[in-house]
DSSP file (Angstrom, degrees, kcal/mol; ACC not computed):
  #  RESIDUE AA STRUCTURE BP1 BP2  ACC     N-H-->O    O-->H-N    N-H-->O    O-->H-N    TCO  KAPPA ALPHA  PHI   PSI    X-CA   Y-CA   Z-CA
    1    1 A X              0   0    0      0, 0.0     2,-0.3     0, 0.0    18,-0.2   0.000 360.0 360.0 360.0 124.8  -10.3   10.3  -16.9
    2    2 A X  E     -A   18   0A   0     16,-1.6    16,-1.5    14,-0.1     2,-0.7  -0.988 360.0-122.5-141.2 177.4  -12.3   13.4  -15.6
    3    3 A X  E     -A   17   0A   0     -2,-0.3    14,-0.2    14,-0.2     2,-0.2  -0.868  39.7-177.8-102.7 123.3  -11.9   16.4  -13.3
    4    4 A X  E     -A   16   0A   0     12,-2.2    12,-1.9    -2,-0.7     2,-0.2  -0.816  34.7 -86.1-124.2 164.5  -14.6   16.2  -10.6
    5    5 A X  E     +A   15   0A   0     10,-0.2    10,-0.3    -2,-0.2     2,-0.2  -0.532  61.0 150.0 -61.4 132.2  -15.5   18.6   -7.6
    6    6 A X  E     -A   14   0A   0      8,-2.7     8,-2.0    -2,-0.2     2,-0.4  -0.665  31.1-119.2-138.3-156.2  -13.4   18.0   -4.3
    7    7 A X  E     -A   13   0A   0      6,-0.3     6,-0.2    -2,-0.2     8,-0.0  -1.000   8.6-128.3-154.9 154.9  -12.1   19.5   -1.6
    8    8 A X        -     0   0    0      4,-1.8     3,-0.5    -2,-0.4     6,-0.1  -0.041  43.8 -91.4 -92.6-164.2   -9.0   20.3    0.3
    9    9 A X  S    S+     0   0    0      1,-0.3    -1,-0.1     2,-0.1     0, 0.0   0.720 125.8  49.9 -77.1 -30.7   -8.2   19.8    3.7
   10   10 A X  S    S-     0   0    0      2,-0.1    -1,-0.3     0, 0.0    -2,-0.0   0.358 120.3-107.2 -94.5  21.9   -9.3   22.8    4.9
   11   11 A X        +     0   0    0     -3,-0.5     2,-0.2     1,-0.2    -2,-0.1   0.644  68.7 147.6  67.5  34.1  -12.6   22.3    3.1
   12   12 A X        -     0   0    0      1,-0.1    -4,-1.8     0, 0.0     2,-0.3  -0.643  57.8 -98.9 -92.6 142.2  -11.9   24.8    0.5
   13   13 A X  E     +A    7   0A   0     -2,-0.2    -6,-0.3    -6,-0.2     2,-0.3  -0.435  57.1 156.3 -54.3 117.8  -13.6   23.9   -3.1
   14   14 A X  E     -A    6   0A   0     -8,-2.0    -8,-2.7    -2,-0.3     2,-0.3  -0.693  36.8-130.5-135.8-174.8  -11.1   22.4   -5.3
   15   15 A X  E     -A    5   0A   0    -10,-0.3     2,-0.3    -2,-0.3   -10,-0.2  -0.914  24.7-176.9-122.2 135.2  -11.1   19.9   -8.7
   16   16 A X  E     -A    4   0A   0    -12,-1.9   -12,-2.2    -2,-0.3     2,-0.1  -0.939  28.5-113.9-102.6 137.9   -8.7   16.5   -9.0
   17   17 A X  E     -A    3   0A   0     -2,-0.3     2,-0.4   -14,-0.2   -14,-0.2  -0.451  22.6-147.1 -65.8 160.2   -8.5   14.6  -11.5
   18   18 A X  E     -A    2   0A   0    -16,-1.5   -16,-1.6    -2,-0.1     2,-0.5  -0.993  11.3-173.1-142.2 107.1   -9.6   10.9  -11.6
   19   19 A X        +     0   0    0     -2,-0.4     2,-0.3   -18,-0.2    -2,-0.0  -0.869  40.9 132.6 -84.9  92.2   -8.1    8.0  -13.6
   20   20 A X        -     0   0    0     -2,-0.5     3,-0.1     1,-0.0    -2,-0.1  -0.824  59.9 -80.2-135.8 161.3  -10.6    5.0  -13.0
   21   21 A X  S    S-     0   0    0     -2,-0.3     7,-0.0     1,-0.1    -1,-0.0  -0.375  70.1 -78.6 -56.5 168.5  -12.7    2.1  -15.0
   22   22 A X        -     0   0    0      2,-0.3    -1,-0.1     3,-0.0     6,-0.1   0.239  44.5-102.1 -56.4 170.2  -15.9    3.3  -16.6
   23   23 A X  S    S+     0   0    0      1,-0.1     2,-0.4    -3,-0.1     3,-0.1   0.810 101.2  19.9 -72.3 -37.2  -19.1    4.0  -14.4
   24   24 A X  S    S-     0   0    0      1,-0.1     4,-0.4    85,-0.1    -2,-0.3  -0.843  80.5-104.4-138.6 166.3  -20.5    0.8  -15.7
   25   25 A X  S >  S+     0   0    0     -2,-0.4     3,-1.9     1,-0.2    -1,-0.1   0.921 119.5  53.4 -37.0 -49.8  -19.9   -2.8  -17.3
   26   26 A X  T 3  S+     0   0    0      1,-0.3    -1,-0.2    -3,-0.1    83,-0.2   0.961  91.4  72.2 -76.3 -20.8  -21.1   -1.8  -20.4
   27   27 A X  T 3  S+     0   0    0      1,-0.1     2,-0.9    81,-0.1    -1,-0.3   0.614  86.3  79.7 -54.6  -9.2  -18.7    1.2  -20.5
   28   28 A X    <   +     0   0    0     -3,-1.9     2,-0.5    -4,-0.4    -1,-0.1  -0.685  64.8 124.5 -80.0  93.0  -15.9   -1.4  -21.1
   29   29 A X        -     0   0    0     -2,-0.9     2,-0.5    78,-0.1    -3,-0.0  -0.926  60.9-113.1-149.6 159.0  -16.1   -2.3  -24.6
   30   30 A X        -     0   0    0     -2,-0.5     2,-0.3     0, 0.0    -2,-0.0  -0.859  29.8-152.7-104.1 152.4  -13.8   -2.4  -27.6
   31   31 A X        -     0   0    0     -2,-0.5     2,-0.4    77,-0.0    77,-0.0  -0.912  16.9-123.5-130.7 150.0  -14.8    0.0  -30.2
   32   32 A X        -     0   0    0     -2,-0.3     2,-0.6     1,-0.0     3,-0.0  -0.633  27.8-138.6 -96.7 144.9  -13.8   -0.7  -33.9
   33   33 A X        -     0   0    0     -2,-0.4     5,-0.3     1,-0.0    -1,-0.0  -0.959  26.1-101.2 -94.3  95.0  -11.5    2.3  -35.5
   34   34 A X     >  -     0   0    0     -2,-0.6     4,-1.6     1,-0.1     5,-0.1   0.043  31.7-116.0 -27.6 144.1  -12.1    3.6  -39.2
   35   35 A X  H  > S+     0   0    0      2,-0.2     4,-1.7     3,-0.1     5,-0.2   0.910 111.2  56.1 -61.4 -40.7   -9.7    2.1  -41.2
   36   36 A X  H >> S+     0   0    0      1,-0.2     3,-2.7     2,-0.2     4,-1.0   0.859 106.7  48.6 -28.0-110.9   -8.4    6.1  -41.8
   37   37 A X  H 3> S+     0   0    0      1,-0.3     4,-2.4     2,-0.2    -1,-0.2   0.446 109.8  48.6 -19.2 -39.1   -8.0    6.7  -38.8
   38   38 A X  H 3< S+     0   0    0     -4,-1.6     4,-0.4    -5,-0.3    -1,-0.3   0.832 102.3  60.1 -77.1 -17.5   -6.0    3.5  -37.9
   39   39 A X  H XX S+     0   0    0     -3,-2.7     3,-2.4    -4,-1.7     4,-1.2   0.978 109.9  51.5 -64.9 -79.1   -3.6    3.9  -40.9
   40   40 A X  H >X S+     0   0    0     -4,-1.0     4,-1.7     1,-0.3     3,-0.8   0.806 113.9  41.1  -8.4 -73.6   -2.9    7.4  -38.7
   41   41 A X  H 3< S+     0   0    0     -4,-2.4    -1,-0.3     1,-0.4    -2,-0.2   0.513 102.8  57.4 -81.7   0.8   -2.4    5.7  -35.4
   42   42 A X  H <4 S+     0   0    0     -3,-2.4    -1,-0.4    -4,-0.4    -2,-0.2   0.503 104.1  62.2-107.3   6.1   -0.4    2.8  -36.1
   43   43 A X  H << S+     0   0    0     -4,-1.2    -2,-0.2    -3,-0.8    -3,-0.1   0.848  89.0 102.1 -66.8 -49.2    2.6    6.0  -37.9
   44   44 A X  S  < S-     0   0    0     -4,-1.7     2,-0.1     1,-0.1    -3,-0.0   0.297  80.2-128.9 -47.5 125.2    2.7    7.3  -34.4
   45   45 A X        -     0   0    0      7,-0.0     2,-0.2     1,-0.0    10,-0.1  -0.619  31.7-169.7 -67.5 152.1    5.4    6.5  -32.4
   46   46 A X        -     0   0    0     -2,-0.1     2,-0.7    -4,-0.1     3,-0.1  -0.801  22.3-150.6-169.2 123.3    4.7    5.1  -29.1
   47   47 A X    >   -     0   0    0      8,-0.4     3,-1.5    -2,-0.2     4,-0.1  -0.798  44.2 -98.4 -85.8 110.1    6.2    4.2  -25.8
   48   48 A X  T 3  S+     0   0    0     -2,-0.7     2,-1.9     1,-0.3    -1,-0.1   0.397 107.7  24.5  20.0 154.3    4.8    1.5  -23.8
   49   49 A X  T 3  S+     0   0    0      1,-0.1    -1,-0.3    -3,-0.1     7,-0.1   0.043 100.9 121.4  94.5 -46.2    2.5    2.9  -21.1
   50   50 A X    <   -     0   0    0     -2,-1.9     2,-0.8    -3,-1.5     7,-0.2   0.320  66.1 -95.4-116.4-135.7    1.6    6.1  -22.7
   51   51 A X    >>  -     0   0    0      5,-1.5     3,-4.2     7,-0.2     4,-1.8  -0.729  27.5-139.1-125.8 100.1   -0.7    8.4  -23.9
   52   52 A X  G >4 S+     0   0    0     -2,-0.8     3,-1.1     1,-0.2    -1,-0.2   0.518  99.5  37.4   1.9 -76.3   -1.6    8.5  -27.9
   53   53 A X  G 34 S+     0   0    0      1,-0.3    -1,-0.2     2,-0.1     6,-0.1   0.480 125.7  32.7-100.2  13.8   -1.7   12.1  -28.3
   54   54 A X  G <4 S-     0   0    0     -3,-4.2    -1,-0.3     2,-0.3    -2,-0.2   0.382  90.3-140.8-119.1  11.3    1.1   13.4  -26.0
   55   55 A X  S << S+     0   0    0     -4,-1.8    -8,-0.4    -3,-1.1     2,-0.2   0.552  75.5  76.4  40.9  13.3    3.7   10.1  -26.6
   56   56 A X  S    S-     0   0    0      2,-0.3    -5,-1.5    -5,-0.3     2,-1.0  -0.846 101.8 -91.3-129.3-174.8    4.7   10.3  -22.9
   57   57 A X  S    S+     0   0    0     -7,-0.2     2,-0.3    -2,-0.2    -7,-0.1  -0.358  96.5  96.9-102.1  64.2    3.0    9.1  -19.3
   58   58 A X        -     0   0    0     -2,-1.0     2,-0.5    -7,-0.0    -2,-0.3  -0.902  65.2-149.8-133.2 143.2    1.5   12.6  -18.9
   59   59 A X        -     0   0    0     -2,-0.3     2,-0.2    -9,-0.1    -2,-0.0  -0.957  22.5-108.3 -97.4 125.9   -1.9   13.2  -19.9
   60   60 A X        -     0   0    0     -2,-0.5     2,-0.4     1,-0.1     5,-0.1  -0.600  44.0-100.8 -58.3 143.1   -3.2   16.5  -21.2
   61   61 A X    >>  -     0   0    0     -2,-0.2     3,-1.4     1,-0.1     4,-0.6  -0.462  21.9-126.2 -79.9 119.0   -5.4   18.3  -18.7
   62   62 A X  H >> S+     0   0    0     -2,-0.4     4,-1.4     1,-0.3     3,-0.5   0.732 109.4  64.5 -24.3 -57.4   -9.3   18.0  -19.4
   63   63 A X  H 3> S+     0   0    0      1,-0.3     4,-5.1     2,-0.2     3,-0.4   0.855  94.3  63.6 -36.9 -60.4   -9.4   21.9  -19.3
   64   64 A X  H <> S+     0   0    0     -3,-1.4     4,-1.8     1,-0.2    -1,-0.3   0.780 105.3  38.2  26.2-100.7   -7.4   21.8  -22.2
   65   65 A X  H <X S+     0   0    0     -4,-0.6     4,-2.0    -3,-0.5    -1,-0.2   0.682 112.5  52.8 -55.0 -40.6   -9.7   20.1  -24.4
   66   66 A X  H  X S+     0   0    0     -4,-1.4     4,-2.1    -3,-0.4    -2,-0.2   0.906 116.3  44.2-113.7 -62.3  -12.7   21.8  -23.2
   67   67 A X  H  X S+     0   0    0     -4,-5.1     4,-0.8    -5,-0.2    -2,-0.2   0.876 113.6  52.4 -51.5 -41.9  -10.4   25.5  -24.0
   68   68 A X  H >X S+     0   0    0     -4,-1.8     4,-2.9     2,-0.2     3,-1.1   0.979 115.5  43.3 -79.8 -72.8   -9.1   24.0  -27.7
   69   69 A X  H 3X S+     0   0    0     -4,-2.0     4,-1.4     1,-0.2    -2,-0.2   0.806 113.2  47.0 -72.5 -11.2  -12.9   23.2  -28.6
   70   70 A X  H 3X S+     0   0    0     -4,-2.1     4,-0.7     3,-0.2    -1,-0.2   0.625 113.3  48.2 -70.2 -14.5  -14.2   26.1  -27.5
   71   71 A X  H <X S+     0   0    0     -3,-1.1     4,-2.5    -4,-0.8     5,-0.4   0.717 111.2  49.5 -43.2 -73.0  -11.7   27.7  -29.2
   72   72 A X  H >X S+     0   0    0     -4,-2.9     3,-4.2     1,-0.2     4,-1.9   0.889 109.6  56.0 -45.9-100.8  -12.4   25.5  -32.4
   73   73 A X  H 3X>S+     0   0    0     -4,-1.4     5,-1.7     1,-0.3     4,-1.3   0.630 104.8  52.0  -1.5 -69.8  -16.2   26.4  -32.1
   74   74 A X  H 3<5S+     0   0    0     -4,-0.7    -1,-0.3     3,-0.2    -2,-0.2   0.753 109.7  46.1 -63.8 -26.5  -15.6   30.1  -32.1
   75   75 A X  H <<5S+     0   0    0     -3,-4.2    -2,-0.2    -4,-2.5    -1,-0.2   0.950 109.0  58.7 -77.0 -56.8  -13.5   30.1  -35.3
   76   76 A X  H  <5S-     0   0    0     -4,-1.9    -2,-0.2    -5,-0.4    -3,-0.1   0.739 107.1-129.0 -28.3 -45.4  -16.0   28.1  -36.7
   77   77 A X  T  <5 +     0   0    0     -4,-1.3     2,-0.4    -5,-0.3    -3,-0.2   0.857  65.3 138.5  89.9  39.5  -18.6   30.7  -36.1
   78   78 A X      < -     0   0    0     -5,-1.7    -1,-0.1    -6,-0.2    -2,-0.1  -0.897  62.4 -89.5-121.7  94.3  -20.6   27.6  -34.3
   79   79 A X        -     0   0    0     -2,-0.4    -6,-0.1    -3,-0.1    -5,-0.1   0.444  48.2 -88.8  -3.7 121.3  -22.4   28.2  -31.3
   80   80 A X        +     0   0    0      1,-0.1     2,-0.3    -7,-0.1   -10,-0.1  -0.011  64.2 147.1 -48.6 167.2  -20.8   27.7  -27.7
   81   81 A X        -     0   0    0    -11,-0.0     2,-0.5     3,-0.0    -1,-0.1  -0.997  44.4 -95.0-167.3-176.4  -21.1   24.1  -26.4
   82   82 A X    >   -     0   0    0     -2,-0.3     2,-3.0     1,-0.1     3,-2.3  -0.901  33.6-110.4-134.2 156.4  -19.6   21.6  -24.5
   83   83 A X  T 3  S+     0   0    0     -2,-0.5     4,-0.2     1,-0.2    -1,-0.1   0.124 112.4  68.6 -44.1  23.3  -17.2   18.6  -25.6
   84   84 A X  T 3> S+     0   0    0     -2,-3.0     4,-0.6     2,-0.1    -1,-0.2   0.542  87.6  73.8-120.8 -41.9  -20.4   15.8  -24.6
   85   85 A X  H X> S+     0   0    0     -3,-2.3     4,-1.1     1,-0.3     3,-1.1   0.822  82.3  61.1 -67.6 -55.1  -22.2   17.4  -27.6
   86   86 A X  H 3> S+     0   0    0      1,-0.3     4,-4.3     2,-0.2    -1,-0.3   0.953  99.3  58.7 -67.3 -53.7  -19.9   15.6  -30.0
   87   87 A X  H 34 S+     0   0    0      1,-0.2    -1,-0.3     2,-0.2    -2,-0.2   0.889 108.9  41.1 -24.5 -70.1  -21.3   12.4  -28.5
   88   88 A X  H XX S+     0   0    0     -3,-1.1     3,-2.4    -4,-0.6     4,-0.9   0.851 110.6  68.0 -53.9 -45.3  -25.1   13.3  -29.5
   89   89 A X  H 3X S+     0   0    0     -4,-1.1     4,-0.9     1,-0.4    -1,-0.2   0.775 105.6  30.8 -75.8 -18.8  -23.6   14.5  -32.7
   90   90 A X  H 3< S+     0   0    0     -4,-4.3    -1,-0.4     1,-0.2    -2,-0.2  -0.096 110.2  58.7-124.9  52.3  -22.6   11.5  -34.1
   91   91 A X  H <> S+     0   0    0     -3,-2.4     4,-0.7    29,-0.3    -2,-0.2   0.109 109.0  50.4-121.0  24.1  -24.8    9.3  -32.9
   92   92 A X  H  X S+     0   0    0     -4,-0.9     4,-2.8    29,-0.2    -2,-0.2   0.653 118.3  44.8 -77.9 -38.0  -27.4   11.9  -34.8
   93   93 A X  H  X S+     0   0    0     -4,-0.9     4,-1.0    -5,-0.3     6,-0.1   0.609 106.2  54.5 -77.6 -29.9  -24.9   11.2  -37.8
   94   94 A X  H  4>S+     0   0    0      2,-0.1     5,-1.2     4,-0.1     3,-0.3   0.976 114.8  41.3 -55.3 -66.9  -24.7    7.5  -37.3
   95   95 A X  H ><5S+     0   0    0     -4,-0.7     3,-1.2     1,-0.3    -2,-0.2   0.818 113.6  55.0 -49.0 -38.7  -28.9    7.2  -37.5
   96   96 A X  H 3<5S+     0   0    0     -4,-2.8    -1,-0.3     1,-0.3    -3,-0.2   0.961 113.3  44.6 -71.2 -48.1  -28.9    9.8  -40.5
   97   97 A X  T 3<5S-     0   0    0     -4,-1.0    -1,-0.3    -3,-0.3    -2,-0.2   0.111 124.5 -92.0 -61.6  21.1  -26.5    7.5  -42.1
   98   98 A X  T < 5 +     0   0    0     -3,-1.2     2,-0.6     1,-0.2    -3,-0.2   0.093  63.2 155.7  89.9 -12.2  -27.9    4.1  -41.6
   99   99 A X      < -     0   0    0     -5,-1.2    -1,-0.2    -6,-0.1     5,-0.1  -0.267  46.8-114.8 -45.0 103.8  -26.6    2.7  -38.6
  100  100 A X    >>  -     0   0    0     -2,-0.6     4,-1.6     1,-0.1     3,-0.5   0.219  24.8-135.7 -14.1 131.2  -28.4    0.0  -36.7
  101  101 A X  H 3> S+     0   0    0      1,-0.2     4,-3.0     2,-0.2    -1,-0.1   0.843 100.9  58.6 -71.0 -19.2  -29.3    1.4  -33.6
  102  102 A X  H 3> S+     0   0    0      1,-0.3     4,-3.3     2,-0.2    -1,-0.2   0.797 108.6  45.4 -85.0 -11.2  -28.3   -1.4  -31.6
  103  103 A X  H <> S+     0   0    0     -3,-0.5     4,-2.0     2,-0.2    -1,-0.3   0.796 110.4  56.7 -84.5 -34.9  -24.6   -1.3  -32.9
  104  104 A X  H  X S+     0   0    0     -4,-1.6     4,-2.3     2,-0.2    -2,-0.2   0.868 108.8  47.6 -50.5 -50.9  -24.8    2.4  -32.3
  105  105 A X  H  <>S+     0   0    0     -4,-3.0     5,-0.9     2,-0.2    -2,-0.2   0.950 109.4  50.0 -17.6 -87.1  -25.7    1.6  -28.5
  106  106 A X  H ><5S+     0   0    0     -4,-3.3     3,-1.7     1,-0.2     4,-0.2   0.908 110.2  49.5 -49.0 -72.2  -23.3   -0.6  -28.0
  107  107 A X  H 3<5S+     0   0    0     -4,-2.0    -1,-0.2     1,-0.3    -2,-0.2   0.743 116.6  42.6   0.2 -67.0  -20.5    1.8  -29.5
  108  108 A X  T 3<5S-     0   0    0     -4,-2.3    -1,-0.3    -5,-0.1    -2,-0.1  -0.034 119.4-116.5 -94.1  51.6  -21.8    4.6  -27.3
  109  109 A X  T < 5 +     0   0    0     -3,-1.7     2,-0.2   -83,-0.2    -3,-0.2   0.551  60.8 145.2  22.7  48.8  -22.2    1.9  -24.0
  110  110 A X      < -     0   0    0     -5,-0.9     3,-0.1    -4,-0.2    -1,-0.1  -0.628  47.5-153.1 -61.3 138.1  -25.6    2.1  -23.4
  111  111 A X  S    S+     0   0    0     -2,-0.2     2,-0.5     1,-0.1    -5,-0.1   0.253  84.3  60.5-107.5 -11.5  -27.3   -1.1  -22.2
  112  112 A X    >>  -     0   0    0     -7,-0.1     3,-1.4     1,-0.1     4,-1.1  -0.486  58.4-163.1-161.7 103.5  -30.4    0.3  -23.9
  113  113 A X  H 3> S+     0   0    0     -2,-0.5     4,-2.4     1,-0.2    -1,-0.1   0.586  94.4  55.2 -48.1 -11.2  -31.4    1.4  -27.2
  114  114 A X  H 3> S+     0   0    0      2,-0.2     4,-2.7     3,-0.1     5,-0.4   0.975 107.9  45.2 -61.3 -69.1  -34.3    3.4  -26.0
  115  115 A X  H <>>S+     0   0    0     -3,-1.4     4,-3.2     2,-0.2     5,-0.7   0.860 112.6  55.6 -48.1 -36.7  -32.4    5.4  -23.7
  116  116 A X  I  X>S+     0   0    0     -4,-1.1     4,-2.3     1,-0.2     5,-1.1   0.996 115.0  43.7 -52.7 -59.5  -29.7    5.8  -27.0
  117  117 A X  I  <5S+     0   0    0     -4,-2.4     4,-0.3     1,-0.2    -2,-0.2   0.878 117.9  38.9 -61.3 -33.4  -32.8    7.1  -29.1
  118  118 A X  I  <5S+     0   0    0     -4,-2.7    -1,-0.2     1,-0.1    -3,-0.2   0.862 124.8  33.1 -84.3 -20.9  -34.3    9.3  -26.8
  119  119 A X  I  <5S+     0   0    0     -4,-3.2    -3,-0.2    -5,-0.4    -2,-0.1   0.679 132.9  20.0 -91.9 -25.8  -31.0   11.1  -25.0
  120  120 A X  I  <<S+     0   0    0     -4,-2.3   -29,-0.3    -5,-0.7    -3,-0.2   0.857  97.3  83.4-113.6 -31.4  -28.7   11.0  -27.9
  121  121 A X      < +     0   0    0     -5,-1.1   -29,-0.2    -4,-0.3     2,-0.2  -0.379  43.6 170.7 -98.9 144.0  -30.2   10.7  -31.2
  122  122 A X        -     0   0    0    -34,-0.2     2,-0.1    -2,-0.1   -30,-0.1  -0.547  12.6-167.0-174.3  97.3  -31.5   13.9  -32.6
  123  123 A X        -     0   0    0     -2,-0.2   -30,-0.1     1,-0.1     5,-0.0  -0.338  16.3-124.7 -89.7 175.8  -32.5   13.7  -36.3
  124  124 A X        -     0   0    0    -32,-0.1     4,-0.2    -2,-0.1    -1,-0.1   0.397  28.8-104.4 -61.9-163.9  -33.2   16.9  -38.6
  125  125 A X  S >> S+     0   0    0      3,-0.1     4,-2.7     2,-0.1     3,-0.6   0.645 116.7  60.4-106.4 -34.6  -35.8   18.0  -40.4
  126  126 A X  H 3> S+     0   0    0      1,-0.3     4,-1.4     2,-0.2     3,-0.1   0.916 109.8  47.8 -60.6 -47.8  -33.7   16.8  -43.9
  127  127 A X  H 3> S+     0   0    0      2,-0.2     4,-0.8     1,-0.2    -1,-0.3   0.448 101.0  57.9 -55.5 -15.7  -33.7   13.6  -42.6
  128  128 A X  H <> S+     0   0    0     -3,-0.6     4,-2.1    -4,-0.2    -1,-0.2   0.673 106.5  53.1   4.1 -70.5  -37.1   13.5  -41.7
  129  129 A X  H  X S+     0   0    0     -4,-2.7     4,-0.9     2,-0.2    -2,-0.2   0.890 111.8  41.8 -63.6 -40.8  -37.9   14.2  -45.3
  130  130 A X  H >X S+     0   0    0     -4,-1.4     3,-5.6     2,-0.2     4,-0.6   0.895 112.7  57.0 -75.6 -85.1  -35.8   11.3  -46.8
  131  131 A X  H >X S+     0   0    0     -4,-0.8     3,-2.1     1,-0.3     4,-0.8   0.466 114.4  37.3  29.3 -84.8  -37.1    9.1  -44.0
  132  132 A X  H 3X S+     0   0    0     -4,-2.1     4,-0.6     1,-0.3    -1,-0.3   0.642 112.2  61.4 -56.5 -28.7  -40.8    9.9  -45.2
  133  133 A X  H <X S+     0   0    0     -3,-5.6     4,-0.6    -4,-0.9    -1,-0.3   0.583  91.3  67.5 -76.8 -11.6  -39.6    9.9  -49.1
  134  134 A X  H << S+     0   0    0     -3,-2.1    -1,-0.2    -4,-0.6    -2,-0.2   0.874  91.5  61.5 -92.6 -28.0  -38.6    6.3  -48.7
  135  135 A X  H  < S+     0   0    0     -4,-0.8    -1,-0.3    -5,-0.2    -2,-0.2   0.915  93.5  65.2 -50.6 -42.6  -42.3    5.7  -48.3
  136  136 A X  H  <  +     0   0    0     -4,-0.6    -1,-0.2     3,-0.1    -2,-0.2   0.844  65.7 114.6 -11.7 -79.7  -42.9    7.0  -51.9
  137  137 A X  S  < S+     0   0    0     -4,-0.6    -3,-0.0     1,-0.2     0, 0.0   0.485  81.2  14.3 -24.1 119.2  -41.2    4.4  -53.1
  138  138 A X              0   0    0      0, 0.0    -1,-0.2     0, 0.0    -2,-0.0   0.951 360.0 360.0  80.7  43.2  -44.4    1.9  -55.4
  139  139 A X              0   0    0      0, 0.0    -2,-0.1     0, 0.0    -3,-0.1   0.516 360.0 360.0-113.5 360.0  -46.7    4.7  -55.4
């Protein structure tokens, strides 16, 4: 689901949403659920058809989300951003924690762990240091 630029009939700028497959093959993939997190979702009630976090066949509107984390973010005291960021942030948060890149990839549908490491991955400087400490290790 996103809200893309369109236009009306009189050619005025407008938004519609779009419910479609993914851009690509590899955007079709099952993604594994923390066990937490499934425990959660299998309490929810749910009607055939609908949508996890509003339990009917209504969607909440992309705007929404984008208002509720910017929102979030400002109580936070955390620097504006936009909801994509979370993306980058845990797959910086996968690497820092050990994940395999290529599982990491796959996860975030990427056909190609380069592109995962150079567009997404974005380690610290603290991690850096452990990184470099593991060389220590025999000396």
């Amino acid at each position: 689901m996103q809200r893309i630029k369109s236009t009306d009939d009189t050619g005025k700028a407008k938004t519609k949403i779009i419910i479609d497959t993914p851009k690509s093959k590899a955007s079709i993939r099952s993604i594994p659920i923390h066990s937490t997190l499934l425990d959660i979702l299998k309490n929810l009630q749910s009607c055939d058809n609908s949508y996890i976090l509003t339990n009917t066949g209504n969607y909440i509107e992309p705007r929404t989300y984008s208002r509720h984390f910017k929102d979030y973010l400002k109580a936070c005291e955390i620097k504006d951003n936009n909801f994509h960021t979370l993306r980058h942030t845990f797959a910086t948060m996968a690497i820092s924690s050990g994940m395999d890149i290529k599982t990491l990839s796959m996860l975030l549908g990427h056909t190609d762990v380069s592109f995962t490491m150079e567009r997404y991955v974005h380690p610290n400087m603290e991690h850096r240091r452990t990184q470099i400490e593991k060389l220590a290790v025999g000396f």
